[in-house]
C-alpha positions as CSV (number, residue, x, y, z in Angstrom):
1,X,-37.5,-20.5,-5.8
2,X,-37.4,-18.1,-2.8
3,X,-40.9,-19.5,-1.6
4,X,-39.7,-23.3,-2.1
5,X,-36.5,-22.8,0.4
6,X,-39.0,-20.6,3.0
7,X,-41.4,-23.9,2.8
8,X,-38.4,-26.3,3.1
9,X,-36.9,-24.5,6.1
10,X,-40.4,-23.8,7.8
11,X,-40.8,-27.5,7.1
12,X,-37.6,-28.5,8.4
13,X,-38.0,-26.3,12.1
14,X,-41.7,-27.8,11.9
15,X,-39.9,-31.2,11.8
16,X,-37.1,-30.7,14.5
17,X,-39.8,-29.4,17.1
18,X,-42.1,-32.0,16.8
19,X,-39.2,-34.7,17.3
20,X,-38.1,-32.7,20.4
21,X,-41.4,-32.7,21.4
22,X,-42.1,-36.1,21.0
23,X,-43.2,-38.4,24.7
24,X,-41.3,-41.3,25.3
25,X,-43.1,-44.3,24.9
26,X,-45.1,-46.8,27.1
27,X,-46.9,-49.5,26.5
28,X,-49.7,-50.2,29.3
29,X,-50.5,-53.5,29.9
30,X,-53.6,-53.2,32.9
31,X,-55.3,-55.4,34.3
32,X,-58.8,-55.9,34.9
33,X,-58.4,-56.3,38.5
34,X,-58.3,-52.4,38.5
35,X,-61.3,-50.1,38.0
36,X,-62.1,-47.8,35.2
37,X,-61.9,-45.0,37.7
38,X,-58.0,-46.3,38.5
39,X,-57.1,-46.4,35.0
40,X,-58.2,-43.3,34.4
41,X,-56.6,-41.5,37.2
42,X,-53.3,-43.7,35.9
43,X,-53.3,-42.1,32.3
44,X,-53.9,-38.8,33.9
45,X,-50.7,-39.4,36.3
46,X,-49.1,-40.5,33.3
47,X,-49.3,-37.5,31.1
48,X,-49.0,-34.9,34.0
49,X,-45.7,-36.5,35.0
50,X,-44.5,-36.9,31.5
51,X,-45.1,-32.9,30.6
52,X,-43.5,-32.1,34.0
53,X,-40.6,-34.7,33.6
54,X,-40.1,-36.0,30.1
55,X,-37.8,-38.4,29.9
56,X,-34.6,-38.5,27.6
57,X,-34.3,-41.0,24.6
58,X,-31.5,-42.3,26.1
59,X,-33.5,-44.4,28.2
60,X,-34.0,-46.3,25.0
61,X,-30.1,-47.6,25.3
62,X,-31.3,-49.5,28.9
63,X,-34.5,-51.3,27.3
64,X,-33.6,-53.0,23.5
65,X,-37.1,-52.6,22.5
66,X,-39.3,-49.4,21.5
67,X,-41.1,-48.6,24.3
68,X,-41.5,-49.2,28.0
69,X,-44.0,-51.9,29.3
70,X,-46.0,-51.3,32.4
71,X,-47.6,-53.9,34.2
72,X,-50.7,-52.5,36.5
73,X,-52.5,-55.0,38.4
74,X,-54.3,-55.7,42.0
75,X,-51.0,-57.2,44.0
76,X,-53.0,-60.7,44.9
77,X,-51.1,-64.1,44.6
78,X,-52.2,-64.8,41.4
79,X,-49.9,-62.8,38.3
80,X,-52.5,-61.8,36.0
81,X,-49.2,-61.9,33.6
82,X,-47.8,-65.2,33.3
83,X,-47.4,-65.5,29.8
84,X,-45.8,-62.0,29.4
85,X,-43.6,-61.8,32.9
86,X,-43.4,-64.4,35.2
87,X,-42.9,-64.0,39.4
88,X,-44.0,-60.2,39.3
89,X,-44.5,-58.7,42.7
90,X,-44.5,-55.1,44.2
91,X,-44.1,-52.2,42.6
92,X,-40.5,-51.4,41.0
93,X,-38.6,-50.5,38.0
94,X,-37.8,-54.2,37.2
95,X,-34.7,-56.1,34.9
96,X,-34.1,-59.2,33.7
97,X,-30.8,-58.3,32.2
98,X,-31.6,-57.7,28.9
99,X,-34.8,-54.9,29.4
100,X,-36.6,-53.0,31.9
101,X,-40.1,-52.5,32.9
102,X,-42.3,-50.6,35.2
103,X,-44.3,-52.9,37.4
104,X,-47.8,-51.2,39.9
105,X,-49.1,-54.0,42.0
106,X,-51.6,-52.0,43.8
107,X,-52.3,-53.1,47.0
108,X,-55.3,-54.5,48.1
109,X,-55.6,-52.4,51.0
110,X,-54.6,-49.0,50.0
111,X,-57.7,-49.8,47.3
112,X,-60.2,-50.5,50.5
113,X,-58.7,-48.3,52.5
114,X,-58.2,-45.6,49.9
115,X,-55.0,-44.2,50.4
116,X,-53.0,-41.9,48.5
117,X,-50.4,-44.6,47.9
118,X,-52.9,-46.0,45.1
119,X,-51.9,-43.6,42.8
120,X,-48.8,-41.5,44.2
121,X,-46.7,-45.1,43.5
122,X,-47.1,-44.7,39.9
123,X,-45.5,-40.9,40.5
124,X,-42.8,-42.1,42.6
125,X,-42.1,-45.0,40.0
126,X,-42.0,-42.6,37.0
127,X,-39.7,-40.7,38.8
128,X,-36.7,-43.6,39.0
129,X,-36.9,-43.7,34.8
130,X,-36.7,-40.0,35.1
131,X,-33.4,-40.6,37.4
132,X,-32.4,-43.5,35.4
133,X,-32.2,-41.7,32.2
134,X,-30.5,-38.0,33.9
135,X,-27.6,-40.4,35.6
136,X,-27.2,-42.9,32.7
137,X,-28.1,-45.6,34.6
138,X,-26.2,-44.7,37.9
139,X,-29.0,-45.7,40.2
140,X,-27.9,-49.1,42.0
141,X,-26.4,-48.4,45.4
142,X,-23.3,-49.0,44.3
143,X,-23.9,-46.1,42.0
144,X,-25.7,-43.5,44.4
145,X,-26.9,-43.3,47.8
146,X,-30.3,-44.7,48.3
147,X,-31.3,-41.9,50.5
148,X,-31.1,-39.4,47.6
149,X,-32.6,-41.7,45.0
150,X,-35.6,-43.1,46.8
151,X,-35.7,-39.7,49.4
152,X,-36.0,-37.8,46.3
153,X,-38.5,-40.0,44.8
154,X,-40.6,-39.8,47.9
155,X,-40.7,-36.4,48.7
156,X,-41.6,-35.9,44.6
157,X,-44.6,-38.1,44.9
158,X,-45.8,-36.7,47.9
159,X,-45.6,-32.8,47.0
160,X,-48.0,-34.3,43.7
161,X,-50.4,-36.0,46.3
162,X,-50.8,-32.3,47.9
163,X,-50.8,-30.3,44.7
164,X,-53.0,-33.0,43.0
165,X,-54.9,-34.9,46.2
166,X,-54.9,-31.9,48.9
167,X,-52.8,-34.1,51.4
168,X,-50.5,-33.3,52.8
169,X,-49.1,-37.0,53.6
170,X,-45.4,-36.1,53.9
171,X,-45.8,-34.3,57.2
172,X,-47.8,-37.0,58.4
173,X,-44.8,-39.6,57.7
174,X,-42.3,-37.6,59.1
175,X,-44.3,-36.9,62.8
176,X,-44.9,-40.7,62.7
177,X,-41.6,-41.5,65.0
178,X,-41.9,-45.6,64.3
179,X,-41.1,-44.8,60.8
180,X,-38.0,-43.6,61.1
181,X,-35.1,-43.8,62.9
182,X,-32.5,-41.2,64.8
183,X,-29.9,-43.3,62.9
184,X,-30.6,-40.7,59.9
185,X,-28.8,-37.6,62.2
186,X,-26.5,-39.7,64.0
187,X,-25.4,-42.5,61.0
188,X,-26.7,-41.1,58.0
189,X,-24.1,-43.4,55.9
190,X,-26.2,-46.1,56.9
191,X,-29.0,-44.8,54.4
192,X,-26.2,-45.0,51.3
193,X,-27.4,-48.4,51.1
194,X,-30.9,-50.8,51.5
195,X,-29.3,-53.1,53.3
196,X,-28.0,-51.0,56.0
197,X,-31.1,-49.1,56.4
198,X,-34.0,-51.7,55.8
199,X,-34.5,-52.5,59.4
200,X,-37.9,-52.3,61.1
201,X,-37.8,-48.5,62.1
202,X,-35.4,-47.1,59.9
203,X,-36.1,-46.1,56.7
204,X,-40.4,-46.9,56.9
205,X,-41.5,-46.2,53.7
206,X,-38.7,-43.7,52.8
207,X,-39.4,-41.4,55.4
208,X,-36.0,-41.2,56.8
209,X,-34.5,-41.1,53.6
210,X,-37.0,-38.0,52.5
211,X,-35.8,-36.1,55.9
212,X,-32.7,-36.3,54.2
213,X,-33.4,-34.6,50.8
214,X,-35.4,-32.0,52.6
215,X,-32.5,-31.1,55.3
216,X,-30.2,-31.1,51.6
217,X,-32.9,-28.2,50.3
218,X,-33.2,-26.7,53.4
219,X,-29.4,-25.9,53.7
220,X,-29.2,-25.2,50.0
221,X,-31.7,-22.5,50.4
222,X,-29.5,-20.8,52.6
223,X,-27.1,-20.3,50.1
224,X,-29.3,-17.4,48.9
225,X,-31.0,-19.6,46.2
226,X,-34.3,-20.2,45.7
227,X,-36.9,-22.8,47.3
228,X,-37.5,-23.7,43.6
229,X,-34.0,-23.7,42.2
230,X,-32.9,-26.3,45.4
231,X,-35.6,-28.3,44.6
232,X,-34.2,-28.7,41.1
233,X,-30.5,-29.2,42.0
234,X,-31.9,-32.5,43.9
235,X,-34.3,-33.8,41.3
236,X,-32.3,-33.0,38.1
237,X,-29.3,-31.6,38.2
238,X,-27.7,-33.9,40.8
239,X,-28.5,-37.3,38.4
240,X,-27.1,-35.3,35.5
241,X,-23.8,-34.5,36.8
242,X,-24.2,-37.5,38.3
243,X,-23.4,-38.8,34.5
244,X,-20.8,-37.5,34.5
245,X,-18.2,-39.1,36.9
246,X,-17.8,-42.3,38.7
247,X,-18.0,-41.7,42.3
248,X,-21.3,-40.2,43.6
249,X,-19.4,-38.1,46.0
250,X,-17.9,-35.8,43.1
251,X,-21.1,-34.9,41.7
252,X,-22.3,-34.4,45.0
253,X,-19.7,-32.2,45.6
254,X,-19.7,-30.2,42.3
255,X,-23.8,-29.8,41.9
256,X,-24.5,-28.7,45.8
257,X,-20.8,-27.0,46.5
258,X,-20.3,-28.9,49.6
259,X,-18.9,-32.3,50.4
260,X,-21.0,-35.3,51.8
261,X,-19.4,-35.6,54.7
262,X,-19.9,-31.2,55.6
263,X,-23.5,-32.3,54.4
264,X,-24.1,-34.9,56.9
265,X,-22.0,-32.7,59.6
266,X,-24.7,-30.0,58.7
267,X,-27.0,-32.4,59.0
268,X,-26.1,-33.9,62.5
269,X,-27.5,-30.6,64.0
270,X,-31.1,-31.3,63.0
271,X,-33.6,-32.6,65.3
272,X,-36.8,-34.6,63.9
273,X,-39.9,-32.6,65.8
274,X,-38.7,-29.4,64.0
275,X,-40.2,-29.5,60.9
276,X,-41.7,-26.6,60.2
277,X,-38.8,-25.2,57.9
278,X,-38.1,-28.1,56.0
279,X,-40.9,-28.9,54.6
280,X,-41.9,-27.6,51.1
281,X,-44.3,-24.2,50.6
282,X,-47.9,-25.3,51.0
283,X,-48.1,-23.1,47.6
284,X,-45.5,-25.0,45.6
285,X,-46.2,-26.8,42.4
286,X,-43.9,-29.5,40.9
287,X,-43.8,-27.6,37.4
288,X,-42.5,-24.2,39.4
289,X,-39.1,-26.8,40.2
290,X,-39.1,-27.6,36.6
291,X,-40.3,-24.4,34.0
C-alpha cells in the first residue's frame, strides 16, 4: 500500500510539472514565399523566445480558440491567405474582435538587402503576447504609453539581434538623428500615444521610444540595483502590476518608485549624442534579465 501512494504522488508531481511546463501553442501557417533557410531560423526564434519568455495561459481568455495562428509571408500585394484572413498587411499582433493573431509580412527588401529586421520582427512581435498576457490585455494606448510597450519591445529585439546576430543595430538607430526626434527630452507625453508621435522624424522605427526605456534602466540602475534586475522591472514586472490597476501611472509609480512625471523630469536632462551609458552591456544575455 505504501509503494501505491509513493507511485500516485510521484505520478501526481510528474503530472503538475509537465503542465507547468507545458509551451503555449501556435499554429504556423508559412508561406511558400519564404525560404527553407527563413523558416528555419523562424522556428528557432520561436523556441528561444518561448524558453526565455513563456507566455501565461491567460492569453488563452483574449483568443476563443486553442492556439495562436501565425501568418508568415513575403509582404507583396497579393495575401497568400485569402481564404483564411482577408486584407492582411505588415507585421502586428492583429484582432478582429472576436480572436487574435500574429501576422510577419517580411519585407521584400530587408530579404534582398538582408537585414536584421527579417528575423528580429518575429522577436519584437512575440514580445507584445508576452506583454499582452503580463498586463491582461492593457496594451492599447489608452491602456499604456506606447513608448514603454513598443520601446520595450524594440530594445528586446535588438539586444537578441546582438546576442544572436553579432549586431549591434540599436546603437546604430539611436546615432541616426532623422529617426528620432528631440521631442522625446523636451515632450516626452507626446510618445504616450501613436498618434502624437507618428510624424516623419519622431518615433522612426521605435528609436525614440527605445531612448526612453533605456534612460528608465539607466536611472533605475542608479538606485543600486542591478543592470539585470532593471531590465526585468521594464520587461516584466511593469505589465504585471500593470494588471493590477486602471491607470498606467500607478503601476508606473509602484513597480519603478518614482512618478512619471519625476521620470520624464529626470529624463529632460539627457542629451541624445551621449550614449555610452545607456546602452546595454555588450556581455548581456536576454536569459540573464529573466533566470
Amino acid at each position: 500500500m505504501k509503494k501505491i501512494f509513493i507511485l500516485l504522488v510521484t505520478l501526481l508531481i510528474y503530472s503538475n510539472t509537465a503542465v507547468a511546463n507545458e509551451k503555449f501553442k501556435f499554429k504556423y501557417h508559412i508561406d511558400d514565399s519564404l525560404s527553407k533557410k527563413w523558416v528555419t531560423e523562424f522556428e528557432n526564434t520561436m523556441n528561444i523566445v518561448q524558453e526565455v519568455l513563456p507566455i501565461q495561459d491567460n492569453m488563452y481568455d483574449y483568443l476563443n480558440t486553442p492556439e495562436m495562428p501565425i501568418y508568415a509571408w513575403k509582404n507583396t500585394n497579393k495575401n497568400p491567405f485569402p481564404k483564411i484572413k482577408k486584407n492582411l498587411k505588415g507585421s502586428c499582433i492583429c484582432g478582429d474582435g472576436t480572436t487574435r493573431w500574429m501576422q510577419l509580412g517580411i519585407q521584400k527588401q530587408d530579404i534582398t538587402k538582408k537585414r536584421n529586421r527579417v528575423y528580429s520582427v518575429i522577436v519584437h512581435e512575440y514580445f507584445h503576447i508576452y506583454q499582452i498576457a503580463l498586463s491582461e490585455n492593457k496594451l492599447s494606448d489608452r491602456d499604456s504609453p506606447k513608448w514603454l510597450t513598443e520601446g520595450g519591445a524594440k530594445v528586446f529585439e535588438e539586444m537578441y539581434v546582438k546576442q544572436y546576430y553579432g549586431k549591434d543595430s540599436l546603437k546604430n538607430d539611436l546615432q541616426r538623428t532623422e529617426m528620432w526626434s528631440k521631442k522625446v527630452l523636451k515632450e516626452p507625453s507626446l510618445y504616450e500615444k501613436h498618434k502624437t508621435s507618428n510624424k516623419k522624424g519622431m518615433d522612426g522605427n521605435y528609436t525614440g521610444s527605445a531612448f526612453m526605456v533605456l534612460v528608465l534602466v539607466n536611472e533605475l540602475e542608479k538606485n543600486n540595483i542591478s543592470e539585470q534586475q532593471a531590465f526585468q522591472l521594464v520587461f516584466r514586472d511593469f505589465w504585471i502590476e500593470r494588471a493590477k490597476h486602471r491607470k498606467w501611472e500607478k503601476a508606473f509609480e509602484q513597480t519603478f518608485k518614482m512618478s512619471a512625471e519625476e521620470f520624464y523630469e529626470r529624463l529632460s536632462k539627457y542629451k541624445r549624442g551621449r550614449l555610452k551609458n545607456i546602452l546595454p552591456s555588450k556581455n548581456l544575455k536576454i536569459q540573464d534579465i529573466f533566470s
